[in-house]
C-alpha positions in Angstrom: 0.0 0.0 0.0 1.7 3.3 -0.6 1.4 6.0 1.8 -0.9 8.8 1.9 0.1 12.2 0.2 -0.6 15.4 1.6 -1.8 16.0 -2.5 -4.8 12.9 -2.5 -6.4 15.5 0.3 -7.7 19.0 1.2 -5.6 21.1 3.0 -6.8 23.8 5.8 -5.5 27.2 6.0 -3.6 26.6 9.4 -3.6 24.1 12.5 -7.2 24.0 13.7 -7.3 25.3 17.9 -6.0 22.7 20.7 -9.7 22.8 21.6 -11.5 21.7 18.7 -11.6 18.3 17.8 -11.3 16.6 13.8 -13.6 14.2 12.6 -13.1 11.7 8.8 -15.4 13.0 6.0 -17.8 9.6 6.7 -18.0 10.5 10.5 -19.0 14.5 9.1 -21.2 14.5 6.6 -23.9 11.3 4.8 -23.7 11.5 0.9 -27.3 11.4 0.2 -26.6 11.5 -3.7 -29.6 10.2 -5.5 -28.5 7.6 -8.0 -32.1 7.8 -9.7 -33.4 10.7 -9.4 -31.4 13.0 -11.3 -31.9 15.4 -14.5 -29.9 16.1 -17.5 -29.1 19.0 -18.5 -30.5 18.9 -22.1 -33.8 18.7 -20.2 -33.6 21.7 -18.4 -36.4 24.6 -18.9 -36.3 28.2 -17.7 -39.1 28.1 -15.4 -40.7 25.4 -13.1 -41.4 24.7 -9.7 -38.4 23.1 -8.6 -35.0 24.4 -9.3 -32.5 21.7 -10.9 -29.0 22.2 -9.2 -26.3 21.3 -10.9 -22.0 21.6 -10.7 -22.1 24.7 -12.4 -21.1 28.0 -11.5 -24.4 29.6 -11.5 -26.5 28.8 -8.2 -29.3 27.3 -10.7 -28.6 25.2 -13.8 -32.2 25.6 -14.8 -36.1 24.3 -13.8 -38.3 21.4 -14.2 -42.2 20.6 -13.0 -41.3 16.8 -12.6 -42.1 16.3 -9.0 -41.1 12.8 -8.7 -37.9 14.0 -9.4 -37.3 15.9 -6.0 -34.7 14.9 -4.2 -35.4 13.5 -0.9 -32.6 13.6 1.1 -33.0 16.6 4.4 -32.9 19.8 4.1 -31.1 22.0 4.2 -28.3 20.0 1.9 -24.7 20.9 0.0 -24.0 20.2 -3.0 -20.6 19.7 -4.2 -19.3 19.5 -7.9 -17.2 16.7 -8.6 -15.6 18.4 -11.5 -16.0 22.0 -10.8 -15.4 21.8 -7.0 -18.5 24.1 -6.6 -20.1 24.4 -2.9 -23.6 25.8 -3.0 -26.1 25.9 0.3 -29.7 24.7 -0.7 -32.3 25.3 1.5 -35.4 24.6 -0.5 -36.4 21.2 -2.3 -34.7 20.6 -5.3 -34.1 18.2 -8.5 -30.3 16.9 -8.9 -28.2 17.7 -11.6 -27.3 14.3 -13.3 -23.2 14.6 -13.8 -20.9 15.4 -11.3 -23.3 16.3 -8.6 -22.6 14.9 -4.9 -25.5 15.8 -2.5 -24.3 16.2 1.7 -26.0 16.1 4.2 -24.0 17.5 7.4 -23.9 15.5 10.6 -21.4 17.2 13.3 -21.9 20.8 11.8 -24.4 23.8 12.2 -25.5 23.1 8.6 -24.1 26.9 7.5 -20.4 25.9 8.6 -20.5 23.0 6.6 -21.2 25.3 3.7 -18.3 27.7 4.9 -15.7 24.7 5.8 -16.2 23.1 2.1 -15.3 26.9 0.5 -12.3 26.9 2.6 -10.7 23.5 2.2 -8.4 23.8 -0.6 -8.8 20.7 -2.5 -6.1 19.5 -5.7 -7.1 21.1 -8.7 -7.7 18.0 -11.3 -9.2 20.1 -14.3 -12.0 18.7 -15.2 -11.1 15.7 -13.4 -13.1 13.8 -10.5 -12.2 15.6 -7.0 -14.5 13.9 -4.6 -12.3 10.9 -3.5 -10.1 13.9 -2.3 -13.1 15.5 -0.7 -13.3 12.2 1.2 -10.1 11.4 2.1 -9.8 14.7 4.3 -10.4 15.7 7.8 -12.9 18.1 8.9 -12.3 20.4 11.9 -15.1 20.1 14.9 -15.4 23.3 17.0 -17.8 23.2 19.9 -21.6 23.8 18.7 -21.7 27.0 19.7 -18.7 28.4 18.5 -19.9 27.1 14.8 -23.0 29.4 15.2 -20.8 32.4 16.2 -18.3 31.3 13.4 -21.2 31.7 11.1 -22.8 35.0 11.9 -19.4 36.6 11.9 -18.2 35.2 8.6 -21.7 35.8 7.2 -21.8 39.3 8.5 -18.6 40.3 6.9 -19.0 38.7 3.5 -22.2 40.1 3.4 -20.0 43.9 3.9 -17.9 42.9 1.3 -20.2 41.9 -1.0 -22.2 45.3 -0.4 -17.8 46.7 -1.2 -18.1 44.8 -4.3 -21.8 46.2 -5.8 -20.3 49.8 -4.7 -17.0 48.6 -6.7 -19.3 47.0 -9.6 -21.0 50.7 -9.7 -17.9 52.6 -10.6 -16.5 51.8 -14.1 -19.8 52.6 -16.0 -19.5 56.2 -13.9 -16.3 56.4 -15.6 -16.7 55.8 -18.7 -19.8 57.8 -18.5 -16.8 60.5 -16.9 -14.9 59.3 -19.8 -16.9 60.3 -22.7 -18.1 63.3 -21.2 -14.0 64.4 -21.3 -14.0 63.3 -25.1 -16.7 65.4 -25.7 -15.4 68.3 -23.9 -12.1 67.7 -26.1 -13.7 67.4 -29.4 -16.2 70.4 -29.4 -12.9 72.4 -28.6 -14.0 73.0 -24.7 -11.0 71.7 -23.1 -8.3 73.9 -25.6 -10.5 77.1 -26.0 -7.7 79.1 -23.7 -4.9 77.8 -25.6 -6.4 79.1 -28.9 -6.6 82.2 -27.7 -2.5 81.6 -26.7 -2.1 81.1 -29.8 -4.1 82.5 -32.6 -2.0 82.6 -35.4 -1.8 79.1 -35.6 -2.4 77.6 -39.3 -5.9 76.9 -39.3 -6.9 73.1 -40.8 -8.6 73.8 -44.1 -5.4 75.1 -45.0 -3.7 72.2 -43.8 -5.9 70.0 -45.2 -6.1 72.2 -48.8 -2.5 71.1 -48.9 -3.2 67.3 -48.0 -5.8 67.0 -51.3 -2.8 68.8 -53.8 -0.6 66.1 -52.1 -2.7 63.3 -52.6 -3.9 64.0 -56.0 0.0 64.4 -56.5 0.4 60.9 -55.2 -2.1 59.2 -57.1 -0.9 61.2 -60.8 2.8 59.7 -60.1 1.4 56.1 -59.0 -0.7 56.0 -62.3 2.3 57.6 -64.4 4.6 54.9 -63.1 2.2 51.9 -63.6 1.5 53.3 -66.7 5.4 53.4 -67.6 6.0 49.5 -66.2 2.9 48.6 -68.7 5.3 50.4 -71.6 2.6 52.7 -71.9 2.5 56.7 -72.1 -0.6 58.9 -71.8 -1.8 61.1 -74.5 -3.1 63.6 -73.2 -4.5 64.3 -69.5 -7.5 62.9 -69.8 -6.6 60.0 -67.5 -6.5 62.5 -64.6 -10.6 62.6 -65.0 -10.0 59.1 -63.4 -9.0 60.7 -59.9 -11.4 60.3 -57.6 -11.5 63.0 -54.9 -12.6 62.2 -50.9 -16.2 63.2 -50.4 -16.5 66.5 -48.4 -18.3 66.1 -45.0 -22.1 67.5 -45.4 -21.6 69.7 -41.8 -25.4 70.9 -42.0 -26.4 69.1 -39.1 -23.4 69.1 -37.6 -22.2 70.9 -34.4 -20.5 74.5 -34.7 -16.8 74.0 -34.1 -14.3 76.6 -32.6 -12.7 78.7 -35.8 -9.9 76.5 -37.1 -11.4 73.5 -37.3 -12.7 71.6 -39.9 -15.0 67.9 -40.2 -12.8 65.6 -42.9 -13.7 61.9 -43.3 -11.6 58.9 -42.4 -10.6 58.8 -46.2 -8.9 62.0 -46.6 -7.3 61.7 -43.1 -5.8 58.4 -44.0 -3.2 57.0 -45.4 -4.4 53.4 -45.6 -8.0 51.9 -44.4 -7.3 48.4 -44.5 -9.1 45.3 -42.5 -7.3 41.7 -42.2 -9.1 39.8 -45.0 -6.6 38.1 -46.9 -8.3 35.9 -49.1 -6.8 32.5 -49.2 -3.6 33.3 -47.9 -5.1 33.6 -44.2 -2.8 31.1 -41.8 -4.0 27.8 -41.7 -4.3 26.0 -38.2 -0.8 24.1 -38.6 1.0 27.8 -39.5 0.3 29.1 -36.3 3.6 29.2 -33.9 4.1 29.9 -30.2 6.6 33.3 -31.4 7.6 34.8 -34.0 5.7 38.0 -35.9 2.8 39.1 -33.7 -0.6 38.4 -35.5 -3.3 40.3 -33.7 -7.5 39.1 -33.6 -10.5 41.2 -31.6 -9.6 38.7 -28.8 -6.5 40.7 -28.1 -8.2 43.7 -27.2 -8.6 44.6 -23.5 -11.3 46.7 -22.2 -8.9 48.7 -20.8 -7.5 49.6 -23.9 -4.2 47.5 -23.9 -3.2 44.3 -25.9 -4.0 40.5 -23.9 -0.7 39.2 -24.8 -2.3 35.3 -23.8 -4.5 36.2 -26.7 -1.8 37.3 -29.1 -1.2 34.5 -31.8 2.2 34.4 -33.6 3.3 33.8 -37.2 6.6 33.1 -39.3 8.5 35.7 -40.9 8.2 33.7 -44.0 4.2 33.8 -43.8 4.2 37.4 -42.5 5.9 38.2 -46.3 2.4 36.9 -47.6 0.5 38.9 -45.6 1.7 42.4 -46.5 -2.0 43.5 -47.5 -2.8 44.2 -43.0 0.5 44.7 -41.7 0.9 46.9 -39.1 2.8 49.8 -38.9 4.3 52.9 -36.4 1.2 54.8 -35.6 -1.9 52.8 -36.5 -4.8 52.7 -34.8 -6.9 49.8 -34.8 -10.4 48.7 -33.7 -13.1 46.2 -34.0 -15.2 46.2 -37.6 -17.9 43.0 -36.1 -19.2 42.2 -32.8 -22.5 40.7 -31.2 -25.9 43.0 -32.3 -26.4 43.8 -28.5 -23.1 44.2 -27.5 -22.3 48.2 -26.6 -19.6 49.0 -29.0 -18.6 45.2 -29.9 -18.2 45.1 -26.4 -14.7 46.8 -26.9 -14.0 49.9 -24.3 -12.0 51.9 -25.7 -12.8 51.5 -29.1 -10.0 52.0 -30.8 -6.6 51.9 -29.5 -3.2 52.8 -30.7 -1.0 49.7 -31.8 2.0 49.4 -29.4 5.2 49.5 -30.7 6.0 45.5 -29.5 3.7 44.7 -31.4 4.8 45.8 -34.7 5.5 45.0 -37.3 2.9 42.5 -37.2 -0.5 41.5 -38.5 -4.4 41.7 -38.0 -7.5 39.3 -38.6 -10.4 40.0 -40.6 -12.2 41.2 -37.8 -10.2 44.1 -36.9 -9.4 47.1 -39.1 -6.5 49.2 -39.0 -6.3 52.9 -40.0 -2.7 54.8 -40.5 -3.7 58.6 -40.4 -1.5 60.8 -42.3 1.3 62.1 -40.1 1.1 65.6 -42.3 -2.5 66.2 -41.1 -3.2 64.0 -38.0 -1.1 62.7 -34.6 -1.8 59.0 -34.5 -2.2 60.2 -30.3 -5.3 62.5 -31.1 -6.4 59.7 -33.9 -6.9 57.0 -31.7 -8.7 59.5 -29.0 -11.4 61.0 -32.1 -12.4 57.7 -32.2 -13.3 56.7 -28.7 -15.3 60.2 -29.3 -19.0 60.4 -29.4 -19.2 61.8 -32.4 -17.7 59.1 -34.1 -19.0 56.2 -31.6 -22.3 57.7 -33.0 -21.3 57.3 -36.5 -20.4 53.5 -35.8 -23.6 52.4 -33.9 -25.8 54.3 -37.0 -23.7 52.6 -39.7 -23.4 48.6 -38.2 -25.2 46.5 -40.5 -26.1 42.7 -40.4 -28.4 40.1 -38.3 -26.9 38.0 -36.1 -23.5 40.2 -36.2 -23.0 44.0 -36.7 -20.5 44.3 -39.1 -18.7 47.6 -40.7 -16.9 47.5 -44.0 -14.0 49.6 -45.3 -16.4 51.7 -48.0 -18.2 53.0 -44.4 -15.2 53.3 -42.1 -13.9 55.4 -44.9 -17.0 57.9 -44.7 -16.8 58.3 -41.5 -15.4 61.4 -40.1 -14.3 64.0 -37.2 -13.6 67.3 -36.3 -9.8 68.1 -37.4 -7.8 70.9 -35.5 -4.7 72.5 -36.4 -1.6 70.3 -36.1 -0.4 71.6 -32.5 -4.0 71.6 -31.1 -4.3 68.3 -32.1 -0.9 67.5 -29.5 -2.7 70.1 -27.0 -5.8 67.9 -27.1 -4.5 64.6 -26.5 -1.9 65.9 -24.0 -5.3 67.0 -21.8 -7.5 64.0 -22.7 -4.1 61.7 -21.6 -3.8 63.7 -18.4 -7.7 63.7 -17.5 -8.0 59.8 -18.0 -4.7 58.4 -16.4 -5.1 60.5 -13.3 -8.6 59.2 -13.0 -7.3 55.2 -13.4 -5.0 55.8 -11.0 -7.3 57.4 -8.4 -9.8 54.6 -9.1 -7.8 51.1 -9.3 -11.1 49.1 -9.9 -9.4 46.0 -10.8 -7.0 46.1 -8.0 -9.9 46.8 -5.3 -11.8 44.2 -6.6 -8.7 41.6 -6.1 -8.0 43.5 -2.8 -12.1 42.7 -1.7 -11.5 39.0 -2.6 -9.0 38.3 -0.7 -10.5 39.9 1.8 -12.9 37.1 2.1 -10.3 34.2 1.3 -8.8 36.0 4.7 -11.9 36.1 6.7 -12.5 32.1 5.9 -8.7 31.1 6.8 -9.3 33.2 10.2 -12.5 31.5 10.8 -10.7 28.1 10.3 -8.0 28.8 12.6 -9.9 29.9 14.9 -8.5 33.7 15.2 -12.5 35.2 14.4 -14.7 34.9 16.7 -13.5 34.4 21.1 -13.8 31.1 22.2 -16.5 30.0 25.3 -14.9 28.3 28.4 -18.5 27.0 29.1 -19.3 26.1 25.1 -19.7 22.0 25.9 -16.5 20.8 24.6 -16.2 19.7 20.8 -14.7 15.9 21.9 -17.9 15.5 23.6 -20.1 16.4 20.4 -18.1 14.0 18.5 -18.2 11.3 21.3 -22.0 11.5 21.1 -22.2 11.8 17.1 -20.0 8.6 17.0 -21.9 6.9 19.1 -25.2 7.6 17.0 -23.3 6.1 13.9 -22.7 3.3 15.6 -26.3 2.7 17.0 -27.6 3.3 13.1 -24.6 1.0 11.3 -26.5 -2.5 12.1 -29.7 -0.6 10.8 -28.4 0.3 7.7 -27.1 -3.0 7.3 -29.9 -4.3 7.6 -31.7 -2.3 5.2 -29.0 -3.0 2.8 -29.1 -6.2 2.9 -33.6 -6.3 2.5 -32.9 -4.6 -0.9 
């Protein structure tokens, strides 16, 4: 026989106190898992009159009117995933779940600290493995009665404050992007640089700038035509073939906002350089060219709500495949964002928007579902870029133009319509240098994400305390633990021969 490991069972926060006394699983709880009377999930409904619990993470799997499907062990009972190492407390009648679902019935415990012992054990973590044998090969800690009940209200009374921390917590980042957006708005009527304009008011206003930005493009397009014309062996006539230029639609600003003097609407297609999503036809990487490095290849999954790159959700390529893919490649100063998401999620469910490309990640590549957009550095700061459109004005634009049933979707010929109000050059720096300042000293006042982690630890610290017996005073006249267990033993041993007995009738 080989010996025992401290991995086949749970382990306990800390030494339980010299006064309390530790019982086997058996001698703590009575599995009163139905072997018959159980459910499947794929007959579930949404309503009923009894709730079906199952090992999932969500207190009800779902709802049946079977009756002779209750279970009929007492209540109230625990049930314990034998997969998902799920505790819940049920104290109403019930179906069973059919897999993986181990119903207890507690027999030394105030049946709340039963509940609050099985969260706290720490039990191997198998996957989606079988965990109850470990469940049953581990020893329970038996404090006097008494002390279980006071153990109870004080753990109950605290989780309950930081649960009430966490709804507070939950509140806040909706108030902050509401905060957010109001600050974007401020920025992009002109609100937040209206005294530096009056600084500096011989600054080059944007139609000029942007006057200049149609010569050079229309420039750019004549030699690009000239020179494929000349690899062809080909050489114009006359200029007729300059009728084929097509110039970027003005914005119709009729029903747009006033903005400050200086300023200008332009759409996405005269700002940019290139408008480009990640559709590359047949040349997209098949499942056995993906690699664990090499050139970054970026998908919606990569971006975070908090506007950064998940680098676990980063995929990689080849160099050699990358050279394929040169029609998406990514480039110092693009912006990127979602172009399909879910009908009824906000935005594609992507907050921010768009985000800058960081420089680690390029050069590198993006999937169909993103597109990227590389503003012209002679008219527009990739900084102030990426901020116009996390802007209302544009967000607007995106919800009005997403097409499609099951999934919005927005294609390169409406990205490219879009537009937003264009300041001078050095406003444009002013702007984001504000909008920058505004939003990181508001992160770092409010660490959500940090206060949450903080709030549950808090309560993996008030269940260790509980168990050590450091959170609630002990009772000098609390009848000692050893005698509760003395008497429960005894009980056991008065039923065994009965249950023999009934064992062997069936």
């Amino acid at each position: 026989m080989t010996k025992e490991s401290s991995q086949d069972k749970g382990q306990w926060p800390g030494p339980f106190p010299s006064h309390w006394a530790s019982a086997s699983f058996a001698e703590s709880f009575d599995n009163v898992t139905s072997s018959r009377l159980k459910l499947a999930q794929k007959k579930y409904e949404e309503a009923g009159v009894l709730p079906v619990i199952d090992q999932g993470a969500e207190p009800v799997g779902g709802y049946t009117n079977d009756e002779s499907l209750r279970h009929p062990g007492p209540l109230p009972s625990i049930i314990f995933g034998d997969h998902t190492r799920c505790v819940k407390f049920i104290e109403r009648p019930f179906v069973q779940g059919a897999d993986g679902v181990k119903v207890l019935a507690p027999r030394l415990f105030e049946p709340r600290f039963s509940f609050w012992a099985l969260k706290t054990l720490q039990l191997p973590d198998r996957g989606y493995a079988r965990h109850f044998k470990f469940l049953k090969a581990s020893r329970f800690p038996v404090p006097p009665i008494n002390e279980q009940r006071r153990i109870v209200a004080k753990i109950e009374d605290l989780t309950a404050r930081s649960r009430a921390a966490k709804q507070a917590l939950d509140a806040i980042p909706p108030l902050l992007e509401r905060f957010r957006q109001s600050v974007l708005a401020a920025a992009f009527r002109g609100d937040l640089t209206k005294q530096w304009r009056q600084q500096n008011p011989n600054t080059e206003p944007a139609s000029e700038l942007l006057k200049r930005i149609r010569q050079e493009r229309r420039h750019r397009w004549e030699q690009d035509y000239l020179e494929k014309q000349k690899d062809k062996g080909r050489q114009p006539k006359n200029d007729k073939w300059k009728e084929k230029y097509k110039e970027p639609e003005p914005v119709d600003s009729t029903d747009l906002p006033e903005l400050p003097e200086g300023w200008c609407w332009a759409t996405i297609d005269l700002l940019a350089e290139k408008v480009q999503d990640g559709n590359y036809g047949g040349s997209y990487p098949k499942k056995n060219e993906w690699q664990s490095s090499g050139v970054p290849f970026l998908t919606a999954a990569c971006l975070a709500t908090d506007g950064t790159i998940k680098d676990s959700a980063v995929k990689f390529v080849s160099q050699e495949k990358q050279a394929e893919l040169q029609k998406a490649q990514l480039a110092l100063g693009d912006v990127i964002f979602p172009n399909r998401g879910s009908r009824d999620a906000q935005l594609f469910g992507a907050q921010p928007f768009a985000i800058r490309v960081p420089d680690e990640f390029i050069p590198g590549n993006i999937n169909p579902q993103l597109t990227l957009v590389r503003p012209l550095k002679e008219v527009m700061t990739s900084r102030f870029f990426s901020w116009a459109l996390n802007a209302p004005t544009f967000l607007l634009q995106v919800r009005a133009q997403t097409t499609g049933s099951a999934l919005n979707f927005i294609n390169l010929t409406q990205t490219k319509r879009m537009f937003i109000p264009v300041p001078p050059l050095d406003e444009q720096n002013e702007i984001a240098e504000i909008v920058e300042s505004y939003i990181q000293n508001l992160e770092s006042r409010f660490n959500i994400d940090g206060l949450v982690s903080l709030v549950g630890k808090l309560n993996q610290s008030i269940l260790a305390k509980a168990f050590r017996g450091e959170l609630v005073p002990q009772d000098p006249n609390d009848e000692p633990a050893s005698a509760l267990l003395d008497r429960i033993r005894a009980e056991q041993e008065q039923e065994a021969p009965k249950k023999k007995r009934k064992k062997a009738k069936a």
